[in-house]
Every structure is written in C-alpha cells, then in structure tokens.
SEMILUM-933698 format. One line per field, with one value per residue: residue in one letter; y, x, z of N, C-alpha, C, O in turn. Coordinates in steps of 0.05 Angstrom, whole numbers, plus 5000, padded with zeros to 4 digits. Example, Ala and Ser with C-alpha at 12.3 -4.5 7.8 and 13.67 -1.06 7.14 Angstrom:
<atoms>
mivo (A,S) $
n_y (4886,4955) $
n_x (5264,5257) $
n_z (5156,5142) $
ca_y (4910,4979) $
ca_x (5246,5273) $
ca_z (5156,5143) $
c_y (4934,5001) $
c_x (5264,5258) $
c_z (5156,5157) $
o_y (4934,5023) $
o_x (5285,5268) $
o_z (5169,5161) $
</atoms>
This chain:
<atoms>
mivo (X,X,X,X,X,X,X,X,X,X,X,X,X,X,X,X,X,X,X,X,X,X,X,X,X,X,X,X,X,X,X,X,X,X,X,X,X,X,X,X,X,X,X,X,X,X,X,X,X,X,X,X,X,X,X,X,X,X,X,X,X,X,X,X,X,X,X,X,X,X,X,X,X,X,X,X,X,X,X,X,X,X,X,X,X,X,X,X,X,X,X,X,X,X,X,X,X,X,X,X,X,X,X,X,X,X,X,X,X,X,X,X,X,X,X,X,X,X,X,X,X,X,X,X,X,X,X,X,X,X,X,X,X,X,X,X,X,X,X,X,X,X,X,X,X,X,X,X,X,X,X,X,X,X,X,X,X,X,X,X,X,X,X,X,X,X,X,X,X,X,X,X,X,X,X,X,X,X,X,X,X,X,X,X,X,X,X,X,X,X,X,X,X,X,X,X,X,X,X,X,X,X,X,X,X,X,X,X,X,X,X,X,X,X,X,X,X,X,X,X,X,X,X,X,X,X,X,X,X,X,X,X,X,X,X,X,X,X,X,X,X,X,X,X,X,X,X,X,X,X,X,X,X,X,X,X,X,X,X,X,X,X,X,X,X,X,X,X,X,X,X,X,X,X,X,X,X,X,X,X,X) $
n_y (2804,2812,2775,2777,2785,2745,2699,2710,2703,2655,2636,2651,2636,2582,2575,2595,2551,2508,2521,2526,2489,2425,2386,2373,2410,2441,2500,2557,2587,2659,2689,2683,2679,2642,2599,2540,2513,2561,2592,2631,2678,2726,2787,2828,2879,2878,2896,2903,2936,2944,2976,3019,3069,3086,3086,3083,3099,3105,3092,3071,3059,3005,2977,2910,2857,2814,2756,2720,2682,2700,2742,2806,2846,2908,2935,2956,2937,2934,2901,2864,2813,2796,2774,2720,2651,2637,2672,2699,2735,2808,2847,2903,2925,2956,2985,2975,2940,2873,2840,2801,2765,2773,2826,2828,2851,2870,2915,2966,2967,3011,2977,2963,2926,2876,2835,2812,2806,2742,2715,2751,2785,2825,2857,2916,2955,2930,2906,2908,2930,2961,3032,3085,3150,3197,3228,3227,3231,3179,3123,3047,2996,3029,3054,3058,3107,3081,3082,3128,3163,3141,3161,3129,3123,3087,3118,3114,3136,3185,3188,3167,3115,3088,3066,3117,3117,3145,3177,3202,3234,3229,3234,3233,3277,3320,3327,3290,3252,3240,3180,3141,3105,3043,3020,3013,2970,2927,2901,2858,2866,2907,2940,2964,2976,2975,2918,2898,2912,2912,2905,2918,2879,2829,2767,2725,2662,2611,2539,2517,2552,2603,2645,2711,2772,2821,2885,2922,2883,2882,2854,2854,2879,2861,2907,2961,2982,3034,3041,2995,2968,2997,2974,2966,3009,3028,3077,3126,3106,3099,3087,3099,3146,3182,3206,3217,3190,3133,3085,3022,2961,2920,2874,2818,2783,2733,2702,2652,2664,2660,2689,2739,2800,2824,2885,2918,2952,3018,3065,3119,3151,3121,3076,3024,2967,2920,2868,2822,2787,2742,2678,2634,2558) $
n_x (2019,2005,2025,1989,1943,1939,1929,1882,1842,1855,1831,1769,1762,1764,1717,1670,1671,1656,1606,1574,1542,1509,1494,1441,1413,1427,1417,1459,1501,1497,1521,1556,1500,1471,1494,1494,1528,1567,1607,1592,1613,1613,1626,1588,1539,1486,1414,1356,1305,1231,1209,1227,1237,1276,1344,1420,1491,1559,1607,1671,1709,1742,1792,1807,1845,1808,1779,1745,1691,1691,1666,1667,1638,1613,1565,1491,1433,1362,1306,1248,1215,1177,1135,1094,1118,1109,1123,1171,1229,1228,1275,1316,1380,1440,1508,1577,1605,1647,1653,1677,1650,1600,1600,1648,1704,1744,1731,1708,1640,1582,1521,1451,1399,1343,1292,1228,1160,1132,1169,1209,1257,1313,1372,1411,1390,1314,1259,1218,1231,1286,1280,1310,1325,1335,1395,1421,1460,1488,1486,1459,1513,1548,1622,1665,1705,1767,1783,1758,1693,1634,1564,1500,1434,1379,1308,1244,1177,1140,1089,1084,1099,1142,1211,1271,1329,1393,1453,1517,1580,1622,1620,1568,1512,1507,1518,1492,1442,1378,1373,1340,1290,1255,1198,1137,1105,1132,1135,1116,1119,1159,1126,1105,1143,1208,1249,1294,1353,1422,1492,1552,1607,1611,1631,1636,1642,1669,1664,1714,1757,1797,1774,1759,1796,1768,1727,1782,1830,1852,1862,1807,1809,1783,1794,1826,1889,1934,1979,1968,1951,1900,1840,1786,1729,1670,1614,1584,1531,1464,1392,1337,1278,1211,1214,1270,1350,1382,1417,1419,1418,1445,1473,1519,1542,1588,1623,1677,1725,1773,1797,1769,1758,1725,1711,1701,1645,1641,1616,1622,1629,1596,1619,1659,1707,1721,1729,1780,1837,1821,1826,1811,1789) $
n_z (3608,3681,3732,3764,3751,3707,3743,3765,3723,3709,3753,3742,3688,3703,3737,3713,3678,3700,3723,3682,3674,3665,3604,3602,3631,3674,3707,3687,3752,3769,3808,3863,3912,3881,3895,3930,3957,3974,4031,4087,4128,4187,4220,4261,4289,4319,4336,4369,4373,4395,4358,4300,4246,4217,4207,4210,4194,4186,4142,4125,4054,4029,3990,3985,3972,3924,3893,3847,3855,3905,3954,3990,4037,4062,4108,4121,4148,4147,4180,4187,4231,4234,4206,4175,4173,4124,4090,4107,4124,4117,4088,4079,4045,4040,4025,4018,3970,3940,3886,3843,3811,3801,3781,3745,3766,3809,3840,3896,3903,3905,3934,3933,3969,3963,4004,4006,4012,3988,3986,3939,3920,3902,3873,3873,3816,3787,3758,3795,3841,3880,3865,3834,3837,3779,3773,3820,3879,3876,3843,3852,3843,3827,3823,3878,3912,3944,4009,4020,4064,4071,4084,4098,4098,4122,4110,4136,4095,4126,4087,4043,4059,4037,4034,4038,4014,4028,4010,4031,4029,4071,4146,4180,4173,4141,4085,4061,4014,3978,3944,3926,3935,3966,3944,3989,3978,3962,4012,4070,4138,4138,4118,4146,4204,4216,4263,4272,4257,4228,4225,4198,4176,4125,4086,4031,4004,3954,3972,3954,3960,3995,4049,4045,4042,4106,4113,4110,4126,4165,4232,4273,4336,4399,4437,4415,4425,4431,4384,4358,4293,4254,4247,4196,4208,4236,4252,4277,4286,4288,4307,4298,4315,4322,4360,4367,4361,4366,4393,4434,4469,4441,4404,4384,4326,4302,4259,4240,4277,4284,4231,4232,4269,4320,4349,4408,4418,4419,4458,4461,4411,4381,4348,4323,4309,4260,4218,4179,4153,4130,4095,4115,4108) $
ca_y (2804,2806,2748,2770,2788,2724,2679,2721,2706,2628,2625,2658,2613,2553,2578,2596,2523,2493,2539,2538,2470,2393,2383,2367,2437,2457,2536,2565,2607,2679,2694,2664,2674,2626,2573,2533,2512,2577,2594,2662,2693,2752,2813,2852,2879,2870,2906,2889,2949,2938,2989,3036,3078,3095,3071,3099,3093,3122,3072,3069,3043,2998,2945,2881,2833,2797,2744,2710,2657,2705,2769,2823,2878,2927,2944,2964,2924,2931,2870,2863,2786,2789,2764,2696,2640,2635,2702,2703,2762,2829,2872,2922,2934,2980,2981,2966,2910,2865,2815,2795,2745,2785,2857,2827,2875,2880,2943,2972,2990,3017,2965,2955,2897,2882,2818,2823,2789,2730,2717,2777,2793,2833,2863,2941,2964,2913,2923,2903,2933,2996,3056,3100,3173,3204,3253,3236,3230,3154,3101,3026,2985,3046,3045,3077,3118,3070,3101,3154,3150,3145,3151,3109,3128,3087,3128,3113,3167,3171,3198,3141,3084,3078,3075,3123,3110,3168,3168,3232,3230,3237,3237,3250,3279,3340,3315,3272,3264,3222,3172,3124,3088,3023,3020,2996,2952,2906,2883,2858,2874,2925,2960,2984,2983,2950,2912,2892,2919,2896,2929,2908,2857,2803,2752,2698,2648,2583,2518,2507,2578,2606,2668,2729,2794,2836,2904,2934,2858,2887,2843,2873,2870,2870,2929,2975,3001,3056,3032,2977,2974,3003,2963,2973,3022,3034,3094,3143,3085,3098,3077,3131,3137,3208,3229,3221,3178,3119,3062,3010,2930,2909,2850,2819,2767,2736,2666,2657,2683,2659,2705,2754,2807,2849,2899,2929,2978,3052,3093,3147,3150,3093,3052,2995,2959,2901,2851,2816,2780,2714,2652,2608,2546) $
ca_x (2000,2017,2019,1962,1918,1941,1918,1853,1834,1842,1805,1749,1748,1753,1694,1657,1669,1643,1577,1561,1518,1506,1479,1411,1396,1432,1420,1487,1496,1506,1535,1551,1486,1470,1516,1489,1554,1585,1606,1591,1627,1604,1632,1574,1526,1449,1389,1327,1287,1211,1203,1235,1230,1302,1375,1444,1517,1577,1635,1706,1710,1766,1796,1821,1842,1784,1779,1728,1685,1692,1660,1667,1619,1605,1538,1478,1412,1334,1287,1221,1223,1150,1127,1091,1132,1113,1134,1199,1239,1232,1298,1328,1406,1459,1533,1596,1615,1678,1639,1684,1642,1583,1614,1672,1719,1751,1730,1686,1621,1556,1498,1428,1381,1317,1286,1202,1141,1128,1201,1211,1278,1335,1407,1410,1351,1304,1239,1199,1244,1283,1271,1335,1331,1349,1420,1429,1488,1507,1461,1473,1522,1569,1639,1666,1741,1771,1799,1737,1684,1605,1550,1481,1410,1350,1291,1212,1171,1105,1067,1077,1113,1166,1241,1285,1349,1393,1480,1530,1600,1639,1616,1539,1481,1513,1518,1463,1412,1366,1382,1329,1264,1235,1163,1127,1084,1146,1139,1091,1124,1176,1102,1098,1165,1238,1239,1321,1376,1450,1508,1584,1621,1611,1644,1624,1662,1669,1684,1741,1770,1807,1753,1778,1801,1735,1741,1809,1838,1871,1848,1802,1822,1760,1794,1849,1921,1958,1997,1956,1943,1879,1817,1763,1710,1639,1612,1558,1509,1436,1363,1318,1249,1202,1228,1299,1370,1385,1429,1414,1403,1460,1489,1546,1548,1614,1638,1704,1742,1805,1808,1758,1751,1703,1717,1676,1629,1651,1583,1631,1624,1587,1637,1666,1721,1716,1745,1807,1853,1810,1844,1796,1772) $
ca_z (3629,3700,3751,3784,3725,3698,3764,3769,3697,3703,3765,3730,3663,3704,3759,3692,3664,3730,3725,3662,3679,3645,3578,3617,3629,3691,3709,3700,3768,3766,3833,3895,3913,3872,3898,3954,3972,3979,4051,4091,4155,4190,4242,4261,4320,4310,4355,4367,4388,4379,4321,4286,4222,4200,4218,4195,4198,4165,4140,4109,4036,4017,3967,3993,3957,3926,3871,3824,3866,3929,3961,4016,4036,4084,4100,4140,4145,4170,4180,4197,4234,4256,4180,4174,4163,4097,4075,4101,4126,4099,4090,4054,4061,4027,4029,3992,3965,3922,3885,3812,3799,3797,3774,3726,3764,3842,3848,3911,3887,3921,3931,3957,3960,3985,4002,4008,4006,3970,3971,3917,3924,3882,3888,3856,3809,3771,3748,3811,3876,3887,3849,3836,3834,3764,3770,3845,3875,3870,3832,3853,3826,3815,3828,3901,3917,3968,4029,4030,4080,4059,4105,4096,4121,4111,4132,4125,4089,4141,4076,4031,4078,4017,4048,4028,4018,4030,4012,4025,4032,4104,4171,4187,4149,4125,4056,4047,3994,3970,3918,3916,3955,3964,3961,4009,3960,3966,4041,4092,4162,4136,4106,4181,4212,4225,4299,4274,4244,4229,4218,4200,4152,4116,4067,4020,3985,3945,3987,3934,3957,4018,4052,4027,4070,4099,4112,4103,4118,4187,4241,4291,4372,4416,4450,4407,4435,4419,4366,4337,4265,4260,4223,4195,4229,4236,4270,4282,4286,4306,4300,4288,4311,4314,4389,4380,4352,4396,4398,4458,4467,4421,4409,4368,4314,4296,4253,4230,4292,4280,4209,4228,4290,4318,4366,4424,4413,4435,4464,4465,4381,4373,4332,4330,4289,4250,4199,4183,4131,4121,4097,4123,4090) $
c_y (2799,2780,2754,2769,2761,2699,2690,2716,2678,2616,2630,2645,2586,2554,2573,2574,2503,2501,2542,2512,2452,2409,2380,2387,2457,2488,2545,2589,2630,2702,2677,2659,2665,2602,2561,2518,2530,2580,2622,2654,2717,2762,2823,2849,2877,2883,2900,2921,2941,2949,3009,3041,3084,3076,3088,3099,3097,3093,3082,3058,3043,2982,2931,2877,2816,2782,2731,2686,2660,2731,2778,2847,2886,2940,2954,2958,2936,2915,2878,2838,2776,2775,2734,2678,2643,2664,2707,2731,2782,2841,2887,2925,2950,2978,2983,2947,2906,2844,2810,2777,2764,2811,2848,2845,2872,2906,2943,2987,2994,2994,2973,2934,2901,2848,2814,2806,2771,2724,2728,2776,2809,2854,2891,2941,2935,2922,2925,2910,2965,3016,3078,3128,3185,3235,3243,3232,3206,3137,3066,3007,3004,3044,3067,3080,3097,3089,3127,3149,3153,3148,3146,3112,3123,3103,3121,3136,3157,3185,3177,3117,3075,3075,3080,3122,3133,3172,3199,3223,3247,3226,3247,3256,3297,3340,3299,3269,3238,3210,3150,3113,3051,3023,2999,2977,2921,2888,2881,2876,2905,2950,2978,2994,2969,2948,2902,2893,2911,2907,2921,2896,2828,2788,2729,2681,2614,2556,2509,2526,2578,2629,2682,2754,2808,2861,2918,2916,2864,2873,2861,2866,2878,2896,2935,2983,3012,3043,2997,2989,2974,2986,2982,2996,3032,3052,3112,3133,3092,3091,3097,3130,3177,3228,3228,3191,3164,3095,3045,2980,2918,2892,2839,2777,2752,2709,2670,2667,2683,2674,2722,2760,2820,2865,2915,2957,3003,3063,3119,3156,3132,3083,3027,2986,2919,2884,2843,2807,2754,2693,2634,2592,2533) $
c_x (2013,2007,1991,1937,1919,1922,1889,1835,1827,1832,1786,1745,1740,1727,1674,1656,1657,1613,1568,1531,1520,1498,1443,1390,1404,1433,1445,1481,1516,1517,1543,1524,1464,1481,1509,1515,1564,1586,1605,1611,1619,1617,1608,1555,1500,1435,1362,1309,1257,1195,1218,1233,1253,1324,1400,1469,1534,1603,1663,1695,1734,1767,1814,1820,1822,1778,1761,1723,1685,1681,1662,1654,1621,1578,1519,1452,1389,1318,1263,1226,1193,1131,1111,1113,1140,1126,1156,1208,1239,1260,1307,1357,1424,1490,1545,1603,1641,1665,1649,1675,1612,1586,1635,1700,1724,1755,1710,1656,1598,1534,1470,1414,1364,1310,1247,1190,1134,1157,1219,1245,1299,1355,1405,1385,1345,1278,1214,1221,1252,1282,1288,1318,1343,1369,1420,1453,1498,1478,1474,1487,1555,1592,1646,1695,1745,1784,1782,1713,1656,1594,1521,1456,1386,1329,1264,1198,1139,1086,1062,1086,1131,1197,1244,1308,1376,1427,1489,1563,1607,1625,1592,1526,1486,1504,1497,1440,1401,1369,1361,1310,1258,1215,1155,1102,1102,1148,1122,1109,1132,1152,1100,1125,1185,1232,1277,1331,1406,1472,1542,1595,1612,1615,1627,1648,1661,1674,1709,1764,1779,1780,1770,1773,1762,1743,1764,1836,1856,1852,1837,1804,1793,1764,1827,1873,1930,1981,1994,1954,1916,1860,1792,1740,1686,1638,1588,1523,1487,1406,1350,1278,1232,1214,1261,1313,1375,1407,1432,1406,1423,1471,1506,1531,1565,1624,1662,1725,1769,1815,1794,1755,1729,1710,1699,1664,1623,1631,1592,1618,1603,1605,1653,1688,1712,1734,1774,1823,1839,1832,1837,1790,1748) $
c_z (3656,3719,3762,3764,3715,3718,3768,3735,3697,3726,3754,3712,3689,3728,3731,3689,3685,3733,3707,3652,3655,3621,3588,3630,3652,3692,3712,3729,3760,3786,3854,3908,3901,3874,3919,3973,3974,4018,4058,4121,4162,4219,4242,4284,4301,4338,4344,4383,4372,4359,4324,4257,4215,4214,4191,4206,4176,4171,4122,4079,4031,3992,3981,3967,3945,3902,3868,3850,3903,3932,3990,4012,4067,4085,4129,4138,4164,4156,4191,4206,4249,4222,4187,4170,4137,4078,4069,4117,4115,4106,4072,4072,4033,4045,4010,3986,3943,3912,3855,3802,3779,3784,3752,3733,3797,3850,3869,3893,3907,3917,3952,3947,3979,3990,4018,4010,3982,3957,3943,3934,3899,3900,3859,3845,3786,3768,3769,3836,3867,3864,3863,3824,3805,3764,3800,3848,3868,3865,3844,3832,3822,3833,3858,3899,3937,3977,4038,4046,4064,4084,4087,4105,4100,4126,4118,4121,4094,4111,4058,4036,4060,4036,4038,4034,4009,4030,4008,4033,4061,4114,4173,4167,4144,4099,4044,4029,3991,3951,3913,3937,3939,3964,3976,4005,3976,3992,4055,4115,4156,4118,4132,4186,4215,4257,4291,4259,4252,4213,4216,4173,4146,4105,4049,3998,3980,3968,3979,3948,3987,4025,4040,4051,4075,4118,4104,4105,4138,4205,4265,4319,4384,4427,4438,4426,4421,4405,4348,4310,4269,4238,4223,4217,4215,4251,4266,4276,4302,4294,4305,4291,4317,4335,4388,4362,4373,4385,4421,4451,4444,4426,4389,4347,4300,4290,4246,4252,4295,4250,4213,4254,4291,4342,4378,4414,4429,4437,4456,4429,4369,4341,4338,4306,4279,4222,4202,4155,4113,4116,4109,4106,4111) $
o_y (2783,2769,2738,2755,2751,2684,2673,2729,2670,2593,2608,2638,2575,2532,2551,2567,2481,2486,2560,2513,2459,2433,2388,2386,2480,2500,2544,2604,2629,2726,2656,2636,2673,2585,2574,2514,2521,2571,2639,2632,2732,2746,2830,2829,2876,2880,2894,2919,2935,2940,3019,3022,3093,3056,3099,3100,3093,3081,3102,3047,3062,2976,2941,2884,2797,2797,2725,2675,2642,2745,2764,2864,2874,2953,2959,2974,2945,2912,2900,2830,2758,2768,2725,2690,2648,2668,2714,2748,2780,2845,2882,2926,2952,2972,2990,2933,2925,2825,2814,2768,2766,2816,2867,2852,2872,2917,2926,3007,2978,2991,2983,2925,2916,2834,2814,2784,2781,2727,2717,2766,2801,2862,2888,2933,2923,2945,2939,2890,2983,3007,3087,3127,3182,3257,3265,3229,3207,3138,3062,3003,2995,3035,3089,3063,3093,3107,3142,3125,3167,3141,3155,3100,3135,3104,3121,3155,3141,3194,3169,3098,3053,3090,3070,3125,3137,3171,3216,3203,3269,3207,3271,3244,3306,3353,3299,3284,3217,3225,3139,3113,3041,3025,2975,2971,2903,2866,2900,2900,2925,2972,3002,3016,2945,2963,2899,2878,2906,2915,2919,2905,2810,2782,2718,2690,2597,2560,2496,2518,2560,2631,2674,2756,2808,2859,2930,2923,2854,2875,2878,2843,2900,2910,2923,2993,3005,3036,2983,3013,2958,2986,3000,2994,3040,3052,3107,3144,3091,3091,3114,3119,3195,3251,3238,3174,3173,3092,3052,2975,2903,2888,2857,2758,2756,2693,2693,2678,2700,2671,2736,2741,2828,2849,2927,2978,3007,3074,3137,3167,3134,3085,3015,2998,2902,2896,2851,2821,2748,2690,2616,2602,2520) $
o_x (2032,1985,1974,1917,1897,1905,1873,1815,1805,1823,1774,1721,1718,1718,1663,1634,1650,1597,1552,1513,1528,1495,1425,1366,1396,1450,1457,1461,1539,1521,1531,1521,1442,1478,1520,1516,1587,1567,1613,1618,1616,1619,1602,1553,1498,1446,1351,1302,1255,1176,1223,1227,1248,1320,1398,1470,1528,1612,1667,1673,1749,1748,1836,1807,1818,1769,1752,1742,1682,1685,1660,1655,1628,1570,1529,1440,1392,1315,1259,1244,1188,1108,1117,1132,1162,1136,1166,1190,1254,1265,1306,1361,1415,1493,1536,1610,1652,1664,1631,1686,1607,1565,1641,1716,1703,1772,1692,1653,1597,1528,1469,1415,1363,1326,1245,1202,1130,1167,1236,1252,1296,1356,1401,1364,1362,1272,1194,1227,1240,1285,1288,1302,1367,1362,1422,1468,1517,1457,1499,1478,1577,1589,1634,1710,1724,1795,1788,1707,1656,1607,1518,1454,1376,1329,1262,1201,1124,1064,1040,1082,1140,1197,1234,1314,1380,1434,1478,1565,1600,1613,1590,1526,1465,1485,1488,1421,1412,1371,1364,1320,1257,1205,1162,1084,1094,1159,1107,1112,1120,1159,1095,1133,1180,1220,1288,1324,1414,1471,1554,1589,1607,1592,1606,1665,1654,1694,1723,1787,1772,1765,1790,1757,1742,1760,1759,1857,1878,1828,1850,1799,1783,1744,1847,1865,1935,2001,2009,1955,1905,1866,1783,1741,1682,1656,1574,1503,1488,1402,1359,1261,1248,1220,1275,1299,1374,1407,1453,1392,1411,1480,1510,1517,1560,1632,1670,1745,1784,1839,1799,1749,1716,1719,1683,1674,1605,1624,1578,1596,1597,1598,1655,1686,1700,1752,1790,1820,1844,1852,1852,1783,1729) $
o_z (3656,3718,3767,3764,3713,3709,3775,3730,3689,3725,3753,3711,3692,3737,3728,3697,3678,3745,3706,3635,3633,3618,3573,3636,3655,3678,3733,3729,3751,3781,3858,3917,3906,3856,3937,3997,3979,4031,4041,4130,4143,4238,4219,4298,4277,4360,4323,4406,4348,4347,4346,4243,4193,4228,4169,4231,4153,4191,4108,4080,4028,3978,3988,3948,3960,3885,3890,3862,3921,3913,4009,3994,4087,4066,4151,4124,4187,4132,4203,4192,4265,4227,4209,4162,4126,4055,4048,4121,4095,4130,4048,4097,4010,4069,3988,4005,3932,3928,3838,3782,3755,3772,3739,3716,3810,3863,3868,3879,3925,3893,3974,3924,3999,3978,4043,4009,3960,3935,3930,3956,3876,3923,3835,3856,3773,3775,3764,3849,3856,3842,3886,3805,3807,3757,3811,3829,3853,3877,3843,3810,3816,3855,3860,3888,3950,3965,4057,4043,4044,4104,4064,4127,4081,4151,4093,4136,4083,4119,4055,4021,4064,4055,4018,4057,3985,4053,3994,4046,4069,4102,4168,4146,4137,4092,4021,4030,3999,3932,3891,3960,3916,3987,3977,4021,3991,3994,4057,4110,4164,4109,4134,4176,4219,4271,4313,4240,4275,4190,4237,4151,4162,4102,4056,3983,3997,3983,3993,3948,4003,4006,4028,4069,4061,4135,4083,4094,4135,4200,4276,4324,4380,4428,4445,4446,4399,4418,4335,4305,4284,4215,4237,4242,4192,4268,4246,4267,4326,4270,4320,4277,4316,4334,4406,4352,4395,4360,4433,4432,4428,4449,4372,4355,4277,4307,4246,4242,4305,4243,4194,4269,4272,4359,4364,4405,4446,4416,4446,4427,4346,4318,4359,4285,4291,4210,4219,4136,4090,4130,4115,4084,4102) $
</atoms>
C-alpha cells in the first residue's frame, strides 16, 4: 500500500472511531455536515437583485488534495431570504464537490442540494427533494473528468414553478440539457422567485484538521499578471429574468484570506478567479 493510501486510510478509521458515538446512544455522524464543530471558509461573489427566475455559470473541475474529515466544492447557489424566520432560507445549489467522508473516495463528483420549507433539506436525490431525469446526461452524486469544464443553469419553469436544473459540458448553453427539477412543493419564497444568489468556493473541515486546497489549490490574486499561475475560474455568470441575462450589484464574500483568494470580477467575461492551497487551522 502506498504512503498516501496508507495515511488516508488511518485518518478515516480513527475519524470513524470518534463518530461512531457513546454507548448512550450517540448519532454516529455521517458527514461534516453533521459535525458542529467542523469549520467552513468561503471565496465567492453574491447578488442581491429583487427577483429572478434562473442563474448560471460555467466552471473548471479539478482534484485537490482532499482527505477524510475534509471537503471542497465549487458551486452555484439561489436563495429566497424573504421567508419567515421560522422557515428558514430556501435554496437550491449544484456544483462539484471532494467530500471522502461522505463519498468513500477523493474523487470530484456532481452535486445538488436543496434546503426548503419546514427545514426539509437533502444533498442529491431522496425521496422528498430533487427529482433526477431518467438517461440524462449526469445524475447527482456521479463521478466528474477533472480538468474539463461544466456549465450549470438553474431555471424556473413559469408552467409548473419546479426548478430545472440544467448541466452540459464547456462553455455556455450549447450543450445543455435537462437533468433534473425541484418542485416547487418544497419551498415557500423560492415557490415565487430567488432575490440572491452565490457563486464560487467553499471548504469544510474538522477542527482536528488543516483546511484543505479549494479550487485547483493555486492561490487567487485580486488582479492576475502575465505570468501568474493561473487559479481557479468562474465565468459566464448571469441572472436570468424574461427580458434579458444580467449580472449587476455584486458583492464578494471571503474568510480564510491568508489560504484562500478571490480575484476581481472581469465584466469583460464575467469571471473571476478564486481559491487557494488552505492549510489553515
């Protein structure tokens, strides 16, 4: 067995032996999100326009480094934030993710999640959220090429207010199909429309643990030079409403800044770079 398979094997027994809970009945947890001690970090821009019906953005997929008790994704979120308290936020998001706690495997794979009314929530398909497409092109959960690009487009369908959730390979909506909806049973606000969406990197990881790389694990420079190492990128980002593709009113979100960049956001393309190496505790 090799050194690394070897060191990735007995973090995982001994995370497992830590989670598998007392004699008294403790819930073993089955992800990080499940761990109220785990820690997050985030790169990414966020808008607030006061409604919209779609959003979309084309990314990179890589593999970092990523071990048992830690995760990195790439993704693309819409919120509803006008909900009661009690309700909670509605969102649905999609991306890629590195999650070996959850997956058994440091491979990139495709996700989505929702989080709804009556604090409903789930991560890929379950028996009460999204509803996958049978033969489309990519189901969640499934494994992605790193190094190839995806693009991402939630859109609202004005006949039954379901999102659809819509994945093609490259650059733009060439390719695109439909692979799967949310219904719109699952949400109060997001039953009408998103008022904010969020778009970039994000990490999670043990307090025991160092962060772990996010994106491509090159750090990102607010503003590139010719002959930087290039990170991560986001691009052909827009919010989508019946007159037209827009991007406007953006703003940045960003912890970790000494292991994690974010880099300005190009109108010309609309992109932006992001992530870094981590190694934070």
């Amino acid at each position: 067995m090799a050194f690394k398979d070897l060191r990735f094997a007995i973090v995982a027994l001994s995370i497992a032996i830590s989670t598998i809970g007392s004699i008294s009945g403790t819930k073993r947890k089955l992800s990080l999100d499940d761990d109220n001690d785990a820690k997050e970090a985030y790169a990414v821009y966020f808008i607030t326009p006061a409604w919209f019906h779609g959003f979309t953005a084309s990314m990179t997929v890589y593999n970092p480094t990523v071990t048992v008790g830690q995760s990195s994704k790439t993704y693309i979120s819409i919120q509803n934030t006008f909900n009661k308290p009690s309700d909670g936020t509605d969102e649905i998001q999609a991306g890629w993710i590195i999650d070996p706690w959850k997956y058994g495997d440091s491979r990139p794979r495709f996700f989505v999640s929702y989080k709804g009314a009556g604090g409903r929530s789930c991560v890929n398909t379950c028996s009460d959220g999204f509803r996958s497409i049978q033969g489309a092109y990519l189901a969640p959960g499934e494994v992605l090429d790193a190094n190839n690009q995806i693009t991402i487009k939630f859109l609202k369908d004005n006949s039954t207010g379901d999102w659809g959730v819509y994945v093609g390979p490259g650059v733009g909506d060439t390719y695109l199909s439909r692979i799967g909806y949310f219904p719109k049973y699952l949400f109060t606000g997001l039953a009408d429309s998103g008022n904010y969406a969020e778009f970039g990197g994000a990490v999670k990881f043990l307090s025991s643990l160092k962060s772990p790389p996010m994106g491509n694990g090159i750090y990102a420079k607010e503003l590139q030079r010719n002959g930087d190492p290039l990170p991560a990128i986001m691009k052909n980002i827009y919010y989508i409403r019946p007159d037209g593709w827009y991007l406007d009113r953006y703003f940045s979100r960003h912890s970790y800044q000494n292991c994690y960049g974010l880099g300005k956001l190009m109108v010309q393309d609309n992109s932006f770079g992001y992530g870094g190496p981590g190694g934070c505790s």
